[in-house]
Kinemage of the C-alpha trace (Angstrom):
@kinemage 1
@onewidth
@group {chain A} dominant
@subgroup {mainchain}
@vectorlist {calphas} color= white
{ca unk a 1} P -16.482 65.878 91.797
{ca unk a 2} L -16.136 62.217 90.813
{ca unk a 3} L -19.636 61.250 91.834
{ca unk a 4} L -20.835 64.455 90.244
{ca unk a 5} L -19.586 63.160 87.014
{ca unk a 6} L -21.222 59.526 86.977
{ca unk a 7} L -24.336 60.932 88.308
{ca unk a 8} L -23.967 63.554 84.860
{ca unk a 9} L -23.177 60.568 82.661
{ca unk a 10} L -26.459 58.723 84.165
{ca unk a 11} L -28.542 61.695 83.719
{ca unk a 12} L -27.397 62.238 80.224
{ca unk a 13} L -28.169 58.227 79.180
{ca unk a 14} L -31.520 59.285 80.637
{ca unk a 15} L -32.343 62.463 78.798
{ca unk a 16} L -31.389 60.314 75.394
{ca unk a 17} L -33.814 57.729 76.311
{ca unk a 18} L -36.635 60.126 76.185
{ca unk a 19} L -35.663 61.521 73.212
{ca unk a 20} L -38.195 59.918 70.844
{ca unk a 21} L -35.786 59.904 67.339
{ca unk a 22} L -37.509 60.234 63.952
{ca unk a 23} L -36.374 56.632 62.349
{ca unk a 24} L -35.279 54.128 65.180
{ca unk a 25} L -32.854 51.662 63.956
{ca unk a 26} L -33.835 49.347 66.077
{ca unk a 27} L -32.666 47.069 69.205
{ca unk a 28} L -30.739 44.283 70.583
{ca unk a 29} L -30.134 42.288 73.532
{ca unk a 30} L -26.856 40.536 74.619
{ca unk a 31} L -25.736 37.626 76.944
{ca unk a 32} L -22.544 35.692 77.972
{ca unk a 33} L -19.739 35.065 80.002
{ca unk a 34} L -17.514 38.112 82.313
{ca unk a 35} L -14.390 38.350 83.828
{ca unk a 36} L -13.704 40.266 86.891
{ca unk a 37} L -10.198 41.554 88.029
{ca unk a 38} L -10.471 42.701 91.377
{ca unk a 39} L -7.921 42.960 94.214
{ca unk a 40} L -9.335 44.519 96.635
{ca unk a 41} L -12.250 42.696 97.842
{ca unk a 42} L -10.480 39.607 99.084
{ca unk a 43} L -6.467 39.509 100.204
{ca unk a 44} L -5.611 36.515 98.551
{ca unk a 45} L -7.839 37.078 95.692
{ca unk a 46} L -7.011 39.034 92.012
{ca unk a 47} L -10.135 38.145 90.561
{ca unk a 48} L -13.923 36.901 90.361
{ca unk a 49} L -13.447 34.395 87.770
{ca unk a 50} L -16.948 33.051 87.428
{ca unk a 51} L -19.490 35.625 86.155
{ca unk a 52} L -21.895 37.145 83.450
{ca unk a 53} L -23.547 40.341 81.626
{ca unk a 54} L -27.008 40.431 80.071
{ca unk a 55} L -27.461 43.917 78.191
{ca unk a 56} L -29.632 45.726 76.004
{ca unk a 57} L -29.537 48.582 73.488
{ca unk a 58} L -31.795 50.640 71.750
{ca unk a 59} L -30.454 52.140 68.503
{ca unk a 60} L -31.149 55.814 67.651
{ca unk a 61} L -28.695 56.143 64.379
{ca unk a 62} L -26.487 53.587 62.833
{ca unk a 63} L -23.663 54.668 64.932
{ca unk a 64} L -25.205 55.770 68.549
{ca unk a 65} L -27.192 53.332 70.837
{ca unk a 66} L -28.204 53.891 74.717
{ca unk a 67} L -27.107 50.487 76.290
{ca unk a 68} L -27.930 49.059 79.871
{ca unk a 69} L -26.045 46.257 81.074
{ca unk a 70} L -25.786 44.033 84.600
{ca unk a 71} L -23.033 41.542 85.240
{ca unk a 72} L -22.246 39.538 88.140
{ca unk a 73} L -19.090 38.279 89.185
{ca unk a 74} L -18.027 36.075 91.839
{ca unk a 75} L -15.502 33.791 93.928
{ca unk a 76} L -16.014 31.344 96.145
{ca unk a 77} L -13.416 29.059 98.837
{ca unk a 78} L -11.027 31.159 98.917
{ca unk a 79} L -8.278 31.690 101.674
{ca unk a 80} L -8.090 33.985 104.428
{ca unk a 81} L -5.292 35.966 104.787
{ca unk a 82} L -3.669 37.285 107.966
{ca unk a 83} L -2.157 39.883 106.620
{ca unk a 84} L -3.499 43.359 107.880
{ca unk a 85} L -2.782 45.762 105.085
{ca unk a 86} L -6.019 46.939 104.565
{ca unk a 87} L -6.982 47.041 107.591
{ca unk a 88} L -9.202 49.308 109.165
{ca unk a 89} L -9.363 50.483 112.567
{ca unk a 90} L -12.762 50.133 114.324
{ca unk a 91} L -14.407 53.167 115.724
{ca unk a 92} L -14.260 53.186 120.368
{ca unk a 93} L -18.273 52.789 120.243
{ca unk a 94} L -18.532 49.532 117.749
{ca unk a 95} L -20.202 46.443 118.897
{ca unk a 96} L -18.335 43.859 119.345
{ca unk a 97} L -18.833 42.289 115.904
{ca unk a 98} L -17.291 44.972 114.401
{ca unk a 99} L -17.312 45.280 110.289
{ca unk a 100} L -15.094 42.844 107.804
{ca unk a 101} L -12.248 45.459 107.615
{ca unk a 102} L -11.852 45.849 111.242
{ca unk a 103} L -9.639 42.948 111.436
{ca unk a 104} L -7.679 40.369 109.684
{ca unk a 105} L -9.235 37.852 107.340
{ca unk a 106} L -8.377 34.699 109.339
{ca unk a 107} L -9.411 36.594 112.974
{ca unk a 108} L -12.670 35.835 111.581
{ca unk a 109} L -12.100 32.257 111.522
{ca unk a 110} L -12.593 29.688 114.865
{ca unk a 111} L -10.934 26.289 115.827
{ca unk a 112} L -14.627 25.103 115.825
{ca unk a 113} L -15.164 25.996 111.896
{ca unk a 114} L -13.448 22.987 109.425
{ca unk a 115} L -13.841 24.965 106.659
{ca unk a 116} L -13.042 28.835 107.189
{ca unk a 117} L -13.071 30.178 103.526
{ca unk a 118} L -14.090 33.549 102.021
{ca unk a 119} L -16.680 34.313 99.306
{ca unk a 120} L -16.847 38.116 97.322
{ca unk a 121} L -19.376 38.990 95.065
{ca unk a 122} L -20.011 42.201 92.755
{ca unk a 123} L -23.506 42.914 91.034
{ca unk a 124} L -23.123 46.261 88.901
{ca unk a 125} L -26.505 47.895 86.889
{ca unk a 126} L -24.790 50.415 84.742
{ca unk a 127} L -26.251 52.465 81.528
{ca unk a 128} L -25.358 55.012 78.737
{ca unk a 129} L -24.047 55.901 75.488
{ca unk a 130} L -22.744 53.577 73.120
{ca unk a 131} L -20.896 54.404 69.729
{ca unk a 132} L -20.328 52.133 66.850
{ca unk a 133} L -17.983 52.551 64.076
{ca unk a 134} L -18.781 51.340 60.342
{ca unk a 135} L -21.138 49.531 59.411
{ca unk a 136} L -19.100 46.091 57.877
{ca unk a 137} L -19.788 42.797 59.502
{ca unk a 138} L -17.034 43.737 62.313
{ca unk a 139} L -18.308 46.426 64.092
{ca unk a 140} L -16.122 48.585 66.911
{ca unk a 141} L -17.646 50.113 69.583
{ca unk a 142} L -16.982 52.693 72.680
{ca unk a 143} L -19.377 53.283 75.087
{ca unk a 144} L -19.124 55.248 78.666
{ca unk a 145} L -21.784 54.114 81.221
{ca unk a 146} L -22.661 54.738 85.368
{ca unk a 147} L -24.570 53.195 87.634
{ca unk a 148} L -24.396 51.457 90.809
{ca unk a 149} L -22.501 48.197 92.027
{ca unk a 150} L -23.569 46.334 95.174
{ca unk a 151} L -20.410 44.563 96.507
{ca unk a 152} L -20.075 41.525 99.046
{ca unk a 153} L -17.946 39.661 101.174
{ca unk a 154} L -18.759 36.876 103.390
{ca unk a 155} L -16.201 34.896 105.793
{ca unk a 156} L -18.123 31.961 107.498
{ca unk a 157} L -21.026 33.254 109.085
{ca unk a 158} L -20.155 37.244 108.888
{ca unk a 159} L -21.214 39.087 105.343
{ca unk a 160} L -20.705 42.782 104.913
{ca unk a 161} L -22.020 44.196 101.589
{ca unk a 162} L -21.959 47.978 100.329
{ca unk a 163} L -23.604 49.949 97.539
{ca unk a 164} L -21.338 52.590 95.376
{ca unk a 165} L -21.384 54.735 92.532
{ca unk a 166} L -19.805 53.234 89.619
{ca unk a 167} L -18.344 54.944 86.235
{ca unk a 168} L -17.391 52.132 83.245
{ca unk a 169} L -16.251 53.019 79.999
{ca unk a 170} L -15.047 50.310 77.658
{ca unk a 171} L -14.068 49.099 74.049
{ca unk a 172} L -15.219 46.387 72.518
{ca unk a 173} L -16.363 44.666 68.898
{ca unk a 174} L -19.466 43.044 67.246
{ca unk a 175} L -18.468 40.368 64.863
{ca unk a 176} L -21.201 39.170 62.401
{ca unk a 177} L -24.129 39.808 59.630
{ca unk a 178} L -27.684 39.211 60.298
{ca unk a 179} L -29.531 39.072 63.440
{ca unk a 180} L -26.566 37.376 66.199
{ca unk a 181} L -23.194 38.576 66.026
{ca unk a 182} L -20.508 38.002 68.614
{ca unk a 183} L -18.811 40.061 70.965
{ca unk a 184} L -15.583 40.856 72.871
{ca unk a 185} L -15.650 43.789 75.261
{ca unk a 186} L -13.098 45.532 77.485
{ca unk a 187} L -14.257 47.849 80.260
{ca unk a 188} L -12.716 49.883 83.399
{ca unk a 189} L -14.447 49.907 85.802
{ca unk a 190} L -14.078 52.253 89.168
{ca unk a 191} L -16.232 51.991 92.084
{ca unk a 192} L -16.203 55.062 94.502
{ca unk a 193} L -16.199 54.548 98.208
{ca unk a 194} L -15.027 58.061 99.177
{ca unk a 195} L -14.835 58.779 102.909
{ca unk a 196} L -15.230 55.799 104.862
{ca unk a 197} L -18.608 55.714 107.465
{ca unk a 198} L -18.366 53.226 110.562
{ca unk a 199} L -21.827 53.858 111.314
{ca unk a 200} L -23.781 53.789 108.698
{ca unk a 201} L -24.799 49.714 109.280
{ca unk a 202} L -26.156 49.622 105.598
{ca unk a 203} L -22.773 49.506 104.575
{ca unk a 204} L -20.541 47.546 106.272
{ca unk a 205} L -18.021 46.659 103.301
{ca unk a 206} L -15.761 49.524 104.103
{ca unk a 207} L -12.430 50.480 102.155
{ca unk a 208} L -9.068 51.737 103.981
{ca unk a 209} L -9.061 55.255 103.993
{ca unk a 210} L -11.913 55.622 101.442
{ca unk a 211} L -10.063 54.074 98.676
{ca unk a 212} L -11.886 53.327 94.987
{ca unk a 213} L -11.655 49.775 93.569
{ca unk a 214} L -10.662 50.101 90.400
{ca unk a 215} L -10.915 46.836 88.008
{ca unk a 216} L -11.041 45.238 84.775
{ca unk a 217} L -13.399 43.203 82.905
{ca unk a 218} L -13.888 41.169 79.910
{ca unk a 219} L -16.720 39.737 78.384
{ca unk a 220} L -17.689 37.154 75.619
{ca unk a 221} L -21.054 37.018 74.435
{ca unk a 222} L -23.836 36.600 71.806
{ca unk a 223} L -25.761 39.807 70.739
{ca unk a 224} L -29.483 39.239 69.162
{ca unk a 225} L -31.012 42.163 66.862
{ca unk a 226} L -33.827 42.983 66.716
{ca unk a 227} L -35.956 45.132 64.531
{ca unk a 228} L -34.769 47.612 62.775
């Protein structure tokens, strides 16, 4: 039901893009600096402090846009934890690799490595609907997007990545006249796993018991209009 729903939200961005409107208003593109809170992907990690978003919208009226966006986000040399929370329990025909979960963060570690450190990684493409409020120099906004998210995680020499679904809505606000304006946006973001698959070896970055990340972001940025 969940994926049903992001899938319906991507569709529905789609079927607006093809709409071809009577008086476009327009476009923009955006760039700058994103946040990341995210426990999941790292034990001793609450966040990917080091990413980005570059974005772009096509205006329809003055108060509905269709908006694509990618960010990155990422951590690197951070600690590995022995703690075995999450956990999960590898399947009696896996090789004896195994996948990142399978075992603690620090098993994956060797007397023979001097520096045993984790890094994560999240790339989302998302898209859809965007709604602005007013029309002053300080502009509100809502917008509810889906899309994909390839995640990573990488201890030493062993990297397990995995591909999900991924439903973000946010808030955010456009602040200036003219063609740049800055921005401040807010989004949730959830990333479905649903039921976890030990064989599938295109993606290893499982989740105990199937579990959804679900994070935060922020973003600061520059937005550039054009046309219109």
């Amino acid at each position: 039901m969940r994926r049903c729903a992001v899938l319906g939200c991507i569709v529905a961005a789609m079927t607006l893009c093809s709409v071809q409107p009577v008086a476009a208003q327009g476009a923009e593109i955006a760039g700058g600096y994103s946040f990341l809170s995210n426990d999941s992907l790292a034990v001793n990690s609450s966040s990917l402090p080091f990413g980005f978003f570059f974005g772009g919208a096509r205006h329809f009226t003055d108060n509905l846009s269709i908006v694509f966006d990618l960010n990155g986000h990422y951590m690197r040399g951070g600690t590995p934890s022995a703690s075995t929370e999450f956990v999960v329990g590898p399947l009696p025909t896996e090789d004896f690799q195994g996948f990142s979960f399978n075992r603690a963060e620090d098993q994956w570690c060797s007397p023979r490595i001097t520096a045993c450190e984790i890094h994560t990684q999240a790339v989302s493409m998302v898209a859809g609907p965007r709604f602005y409020f007013g029309t002053a120099a300080a502009r509100p906004f809502v917008h509810i997007m889906g899309g994909v998210t390839r995640s990573l995680r990488k201890i030493v020499f062993s990297a397990h990545t995995s591909t999900n679904l991924t439903f973000q809505p946010g808030v955010g606000i456009d602040v200036g006249a003219g063609s740049t304006a800055f921005r401040i946006q807010f989004d949730y973001r959830r990333v479905f796993f649903g039921t976890t698959d030990q064989t599938d070896p295109g993606a290893s970055l499982v989740s105990k018991d199937g579990a959804d990340y679900q994070d935060f972001t922020i973003a600061f940025g520059v937005v550039y209009r054009v046309g219109g």
